[in-house]
VOTOR-633187 format. One line per field, with one value per residue (C-alpha): residue number from 0; residue in one letter; x, z, y. Coordinates in pm, 1 decimal, m for minus. Layout:
N
drenmar	(NUM, ...) $
doba	(A, ...) $
x	(X, ...) $
z	(Z, ...) $
y	(Y, ...) $
# end
This chain:
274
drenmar	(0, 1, 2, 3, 4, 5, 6, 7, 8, 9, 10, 11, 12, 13, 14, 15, 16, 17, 18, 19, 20, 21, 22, 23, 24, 25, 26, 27, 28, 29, 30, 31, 32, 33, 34, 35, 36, 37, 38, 39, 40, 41, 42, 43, 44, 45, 46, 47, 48, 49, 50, 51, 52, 53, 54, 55, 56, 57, 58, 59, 60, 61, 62, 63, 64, 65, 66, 67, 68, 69, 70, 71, 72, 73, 74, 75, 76, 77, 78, 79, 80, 81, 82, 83, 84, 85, 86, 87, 88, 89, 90, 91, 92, 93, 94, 95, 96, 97, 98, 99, 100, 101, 102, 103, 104, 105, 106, 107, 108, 109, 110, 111, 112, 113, 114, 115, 116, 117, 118, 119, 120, 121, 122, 123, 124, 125, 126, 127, 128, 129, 130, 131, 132, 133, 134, 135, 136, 137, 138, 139, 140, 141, 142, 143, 144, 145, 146, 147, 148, 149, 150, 151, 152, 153, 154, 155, 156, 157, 158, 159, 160, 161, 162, 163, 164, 165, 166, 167, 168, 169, 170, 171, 172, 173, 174, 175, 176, 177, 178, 179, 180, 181, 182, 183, 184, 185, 186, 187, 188, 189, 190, 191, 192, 193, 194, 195, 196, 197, 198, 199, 200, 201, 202, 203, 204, 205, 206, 207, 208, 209, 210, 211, 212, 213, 214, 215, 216, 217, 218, 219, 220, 221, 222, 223, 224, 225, 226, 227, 228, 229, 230, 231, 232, 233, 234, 235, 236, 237, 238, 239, 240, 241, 242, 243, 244, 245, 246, 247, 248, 249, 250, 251, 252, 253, 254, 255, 256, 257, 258, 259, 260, 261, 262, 263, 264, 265, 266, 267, 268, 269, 270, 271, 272, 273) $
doba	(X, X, X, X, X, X, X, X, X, X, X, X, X, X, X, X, X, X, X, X, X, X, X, X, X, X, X, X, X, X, X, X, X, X, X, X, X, X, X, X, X, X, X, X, X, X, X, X, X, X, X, X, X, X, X, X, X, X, X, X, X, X, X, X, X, X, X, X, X, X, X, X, X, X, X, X, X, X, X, X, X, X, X, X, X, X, X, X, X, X, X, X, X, X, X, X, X, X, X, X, X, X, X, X, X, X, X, X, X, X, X, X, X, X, X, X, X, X, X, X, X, X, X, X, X, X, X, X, X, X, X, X, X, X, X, X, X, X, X, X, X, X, X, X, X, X, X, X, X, X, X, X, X, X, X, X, X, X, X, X, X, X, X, X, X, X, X, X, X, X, X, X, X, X, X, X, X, X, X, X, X, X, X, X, X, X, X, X, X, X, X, X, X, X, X, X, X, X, X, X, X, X, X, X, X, X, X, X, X, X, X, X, X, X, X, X, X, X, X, X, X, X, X, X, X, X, X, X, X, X, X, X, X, X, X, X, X, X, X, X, X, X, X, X, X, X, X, X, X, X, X, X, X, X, X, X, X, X, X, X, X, X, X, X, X, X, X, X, X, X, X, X, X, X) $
x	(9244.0, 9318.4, 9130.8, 8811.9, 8913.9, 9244.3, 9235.5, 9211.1, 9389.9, 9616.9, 9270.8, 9136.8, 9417.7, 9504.5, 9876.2, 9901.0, 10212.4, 10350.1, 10606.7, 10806.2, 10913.4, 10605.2, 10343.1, 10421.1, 10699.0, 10714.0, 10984.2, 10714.7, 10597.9, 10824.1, 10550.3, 10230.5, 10069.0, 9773.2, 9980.1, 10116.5, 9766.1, 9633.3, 9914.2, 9894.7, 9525.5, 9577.4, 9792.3, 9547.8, 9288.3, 9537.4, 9610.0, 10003.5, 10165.2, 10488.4, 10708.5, 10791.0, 11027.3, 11289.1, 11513.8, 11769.7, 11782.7, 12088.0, 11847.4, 11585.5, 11575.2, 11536.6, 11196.1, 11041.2, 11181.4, 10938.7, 10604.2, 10558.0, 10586.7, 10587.7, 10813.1, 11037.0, 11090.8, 11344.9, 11562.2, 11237.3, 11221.5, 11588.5, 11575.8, 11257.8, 11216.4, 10962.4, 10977.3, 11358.5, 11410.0, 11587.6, 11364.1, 11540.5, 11851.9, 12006.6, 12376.0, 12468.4, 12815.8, 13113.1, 13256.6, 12870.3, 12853.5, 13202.8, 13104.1, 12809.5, 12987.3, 13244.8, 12955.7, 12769.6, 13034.0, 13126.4, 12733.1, 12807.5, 12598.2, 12691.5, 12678.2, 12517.3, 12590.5, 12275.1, 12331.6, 12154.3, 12423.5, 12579.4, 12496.5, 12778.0, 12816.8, 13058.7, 13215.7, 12899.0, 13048.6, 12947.3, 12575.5, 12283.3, 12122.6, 11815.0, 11979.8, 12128.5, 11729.2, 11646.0, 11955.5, 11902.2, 11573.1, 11557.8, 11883.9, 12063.3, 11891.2, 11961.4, 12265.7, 12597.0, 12510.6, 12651.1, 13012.4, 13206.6, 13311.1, 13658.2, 13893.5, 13837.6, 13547.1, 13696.9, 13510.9, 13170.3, 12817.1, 12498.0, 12223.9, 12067.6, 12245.8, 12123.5, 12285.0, 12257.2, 12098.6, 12236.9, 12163.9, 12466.2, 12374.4, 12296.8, 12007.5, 11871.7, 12195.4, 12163.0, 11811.5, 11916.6, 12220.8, 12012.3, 11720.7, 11756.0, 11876.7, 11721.2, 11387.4, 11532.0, 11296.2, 11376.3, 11264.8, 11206.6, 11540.6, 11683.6, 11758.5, 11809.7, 11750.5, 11816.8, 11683.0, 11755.3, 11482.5, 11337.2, 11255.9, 10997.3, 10811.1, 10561.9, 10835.6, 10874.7, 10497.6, 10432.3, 10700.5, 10542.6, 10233.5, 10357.5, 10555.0, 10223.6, 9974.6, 9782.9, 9571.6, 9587.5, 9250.2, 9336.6, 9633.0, 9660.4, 9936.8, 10005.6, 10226.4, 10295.8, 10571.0, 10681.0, 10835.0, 10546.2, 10350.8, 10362.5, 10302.8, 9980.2, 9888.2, 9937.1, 9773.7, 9390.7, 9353.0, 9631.2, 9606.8, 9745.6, 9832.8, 9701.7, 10002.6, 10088.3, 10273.4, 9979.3, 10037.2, 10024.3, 9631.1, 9600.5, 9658.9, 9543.3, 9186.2, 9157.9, 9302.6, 9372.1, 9466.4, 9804.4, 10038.4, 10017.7, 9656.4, 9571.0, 9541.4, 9677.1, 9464.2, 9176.8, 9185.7, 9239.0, 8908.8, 8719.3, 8829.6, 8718.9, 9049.6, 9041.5) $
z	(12762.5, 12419.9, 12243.0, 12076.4, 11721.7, 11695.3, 11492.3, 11623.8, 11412.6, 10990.9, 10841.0, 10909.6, 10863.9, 10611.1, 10429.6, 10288.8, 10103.2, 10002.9, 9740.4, 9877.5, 9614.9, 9452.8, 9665.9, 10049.6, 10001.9, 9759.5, 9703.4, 9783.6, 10141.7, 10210.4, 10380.3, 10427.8, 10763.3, 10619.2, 10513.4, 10852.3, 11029.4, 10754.4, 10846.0, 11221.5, 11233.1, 10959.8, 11285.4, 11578.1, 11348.7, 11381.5, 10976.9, 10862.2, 10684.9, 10482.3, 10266.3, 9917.4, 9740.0, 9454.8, 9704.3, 9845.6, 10246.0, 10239.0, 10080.7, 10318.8, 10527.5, 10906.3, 10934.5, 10808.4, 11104.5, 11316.1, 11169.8, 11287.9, 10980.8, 11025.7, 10751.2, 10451.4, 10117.2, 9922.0, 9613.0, 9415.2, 9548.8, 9629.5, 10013.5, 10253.0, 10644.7, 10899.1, 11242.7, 11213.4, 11089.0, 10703.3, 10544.3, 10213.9, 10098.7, 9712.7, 9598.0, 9267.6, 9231.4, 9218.4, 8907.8, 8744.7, 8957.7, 8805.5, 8453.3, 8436.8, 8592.6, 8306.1, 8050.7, 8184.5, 8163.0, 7763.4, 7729.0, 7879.9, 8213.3, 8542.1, 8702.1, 9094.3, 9258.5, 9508.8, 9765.6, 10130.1, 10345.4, 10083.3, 9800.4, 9595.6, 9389.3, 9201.6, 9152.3, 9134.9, 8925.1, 8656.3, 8700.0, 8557.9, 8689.3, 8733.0, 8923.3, 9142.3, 9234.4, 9279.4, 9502.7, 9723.8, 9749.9, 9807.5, 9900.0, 10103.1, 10400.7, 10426.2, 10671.4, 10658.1, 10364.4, 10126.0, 9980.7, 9682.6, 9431.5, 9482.5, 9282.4, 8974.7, 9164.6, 9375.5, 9621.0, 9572.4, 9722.5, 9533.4, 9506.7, 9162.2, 8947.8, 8884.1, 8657.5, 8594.1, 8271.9, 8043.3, 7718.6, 7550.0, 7682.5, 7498.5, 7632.8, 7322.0, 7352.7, 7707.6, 7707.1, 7423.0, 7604.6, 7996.3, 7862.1, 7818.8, 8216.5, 8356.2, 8394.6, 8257.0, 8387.6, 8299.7, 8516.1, 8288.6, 8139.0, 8473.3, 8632.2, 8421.2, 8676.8, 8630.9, 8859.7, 8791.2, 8630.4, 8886.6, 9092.4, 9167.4, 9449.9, 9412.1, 9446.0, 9777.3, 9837.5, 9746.4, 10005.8, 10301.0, 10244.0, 10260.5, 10571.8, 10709.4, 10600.0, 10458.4, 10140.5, 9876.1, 9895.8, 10213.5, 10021.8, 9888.0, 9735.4, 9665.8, 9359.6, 9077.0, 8861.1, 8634.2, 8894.8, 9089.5, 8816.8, 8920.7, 9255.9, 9162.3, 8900.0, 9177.0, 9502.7, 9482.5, 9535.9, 9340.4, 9400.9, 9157.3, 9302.5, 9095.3, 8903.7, 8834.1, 8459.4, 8238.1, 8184.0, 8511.1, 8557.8, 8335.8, 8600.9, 8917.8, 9066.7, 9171.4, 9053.6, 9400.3, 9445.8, 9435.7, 9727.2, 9818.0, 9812.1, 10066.7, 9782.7, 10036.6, 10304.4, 10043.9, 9955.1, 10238.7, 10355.3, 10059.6, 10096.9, 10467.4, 10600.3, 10846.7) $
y	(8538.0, 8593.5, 8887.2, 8826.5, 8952.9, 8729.8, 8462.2, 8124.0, 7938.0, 7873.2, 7811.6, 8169.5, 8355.6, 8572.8, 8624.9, 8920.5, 9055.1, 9405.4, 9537.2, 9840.7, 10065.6, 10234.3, 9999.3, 10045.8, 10301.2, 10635.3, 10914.2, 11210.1, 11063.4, 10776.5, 10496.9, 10711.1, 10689.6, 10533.5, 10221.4, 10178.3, 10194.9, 9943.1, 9714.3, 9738.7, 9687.5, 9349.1, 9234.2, 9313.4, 9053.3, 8827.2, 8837.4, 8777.9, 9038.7, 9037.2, 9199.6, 9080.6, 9267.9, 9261.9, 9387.5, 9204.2, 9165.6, 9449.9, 9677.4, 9724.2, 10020.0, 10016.6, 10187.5, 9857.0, 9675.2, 9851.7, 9755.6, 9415.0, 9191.7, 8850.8, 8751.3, 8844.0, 8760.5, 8920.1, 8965.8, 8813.2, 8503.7, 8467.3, 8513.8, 8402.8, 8440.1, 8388.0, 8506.2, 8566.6, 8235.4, 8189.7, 7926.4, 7984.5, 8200.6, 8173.4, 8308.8, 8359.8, 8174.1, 8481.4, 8335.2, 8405.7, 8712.0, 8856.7, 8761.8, 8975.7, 9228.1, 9273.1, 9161.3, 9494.0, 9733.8, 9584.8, 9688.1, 10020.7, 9890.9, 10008.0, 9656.9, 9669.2, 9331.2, 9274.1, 9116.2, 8988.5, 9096.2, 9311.2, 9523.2, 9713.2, 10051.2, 10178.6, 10516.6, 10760.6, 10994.9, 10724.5, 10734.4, 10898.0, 11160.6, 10942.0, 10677.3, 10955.7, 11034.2, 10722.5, 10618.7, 10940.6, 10858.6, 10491.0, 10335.9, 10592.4, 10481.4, 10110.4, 10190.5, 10001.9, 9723.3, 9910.5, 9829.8, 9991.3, 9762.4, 9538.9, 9586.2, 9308.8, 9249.6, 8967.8, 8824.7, 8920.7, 8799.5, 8871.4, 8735.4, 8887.5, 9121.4, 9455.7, 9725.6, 10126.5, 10255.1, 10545.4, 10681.7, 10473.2, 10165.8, 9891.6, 9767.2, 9529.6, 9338.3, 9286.2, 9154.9, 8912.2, 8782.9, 8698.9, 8627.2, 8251.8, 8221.8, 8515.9, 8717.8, 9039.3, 9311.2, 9743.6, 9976.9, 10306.4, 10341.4, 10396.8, 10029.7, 9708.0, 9352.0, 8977.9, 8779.4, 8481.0, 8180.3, 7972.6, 8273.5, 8538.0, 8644.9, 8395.4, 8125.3, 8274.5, 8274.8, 7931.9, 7820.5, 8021.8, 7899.3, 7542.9, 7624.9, 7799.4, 7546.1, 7880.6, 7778.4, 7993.8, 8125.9, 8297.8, 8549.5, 8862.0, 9070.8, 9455.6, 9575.0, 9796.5, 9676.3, 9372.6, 9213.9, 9219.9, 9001.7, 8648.0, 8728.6, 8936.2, 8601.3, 8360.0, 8501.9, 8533.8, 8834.3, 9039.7, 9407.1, 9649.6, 10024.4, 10309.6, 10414.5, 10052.4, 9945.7, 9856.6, 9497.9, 9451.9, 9512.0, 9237.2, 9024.8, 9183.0, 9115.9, 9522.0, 9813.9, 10028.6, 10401.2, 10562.7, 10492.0, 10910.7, 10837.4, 10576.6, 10321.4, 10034.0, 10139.2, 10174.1, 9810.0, 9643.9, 9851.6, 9720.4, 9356.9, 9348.2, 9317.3, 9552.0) $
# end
């Protein structure tokens, strides 16, 4: 017989959906214990749980394979599973993909091809000291996915283009040249990203729910930066963490702790979820 606090059936269920970096996952404790209790007891109610994330599928790490989510969505929208299965998976053409490449480099832009099987990096001697920090601390561990950079950058797959910041770079001129076909989103004056328009997490969202039959009243979502804002405007109840950029608490329906501070355990305490 099936246990008394599962979930019977779509209606009741909740969807509930997590950034990684700075939301589920930090530098200082990595995912804190607290996050991973939260999740596991959202899954004993019977409650759906998945990641949504700016990173592409290459550029998830393998600890998350071991917390039971029931789906993905990745590379903002670009890339969306359930139970193993790929509802939805966008490529940037390589012609477009090369382009930016050489467009990045004329803007003094370390270009980073993302991509879902693939993500590439070039010679490391080249980047800043902050990207250094955050590659040791957030990409080191995604295993085998990562590729250097061909030579004239023939042949390769990405999903999104992202590209690494320096003092020289000219990062004015590169917002004005994406911004017409791309959601051009900085992170500090480390990272620049386009993902491209059409896109976002809530794209990916909108298309699990439909897959799901899950109304929208029945979803919440966890972030902390810009390209966490249309998922946190769409989902009913958007949950900003506690060090989150400040426009977006504009948009979210609580403002949570830190992720070093319980702040996803926190909330999904005071919503009832668990």
């Amino acid at each position: 017989m099936e246990e008394t606090n599962k979930l019977c059936n779509t209606e009741e269920k909740k969807a509930i959906f997590f950034d990684i970096d700075g939301t589920l996952h930090c530098a200082s404790v990595g995912i804190p214990l607290s996050a991973k209790e939260g999740i596991k007891k959202l899954k004993e109610k019977g409650h759906l749980v998945f990641i949504c994330t700016g990173r592409t599928k290459a550029m998830l790490f393998n600890e998350l394979d071991d917390m039971g989510f029931d789906g993905i969505i990745a590379g903002a929208g670009t890339y969306v599973e359930y139970e193993k299965e790929v509802l939805y998976r966008y490529d940037l053409d390589e012609e477009t993909a090369r382009c930016i490449a050489t467009d990045f480099r004329a803007k003094d832009i370390i270009p980073v091809p993302e991509g879902h099987d693939i993500f590439y990096l070039e010679d490391e001697s080249k980047w800043s000291e902050e990207y250094r920090y955050v590659y040791e601390k957030y990409y080191s561990n995604v295993g085998g996915h990562i590729e250097k950079m061909p030579k004239d950058d023939k042949g390769i797959k990405c999903a999104k283009m992202s590209g690494i910041l320096h003092k020289d770079s000219h990062i004015e001129k590169a917002r004005a040249t994406y911004e017409e076909d791309y959601h051009v989103v900085f992170h500090g004056n480390v990272i620049i990203e386009l993902i491209p328009k059409g896109f976002s997490k809530a794209e990916g969202i909108k298309l699990i729910l439909d897959k799901l039959g899950i109304s929208k009243e029945n979803t919440y979502a966890f972030g902390d930066s810009m390209n966490d804002y249309e998922m946190l405007e769409y989902v009913q109840y958007g949950v900003a963490m506690g060090h989150s950029d400040e426009r977006l608490l504009k948009v979210a329906s609580y403002v949570t702790d830190t992720v070093e501070n319980d702040g996803i355990y926190k909330a999904l305490e005071k919503y009832g979820l668990i």
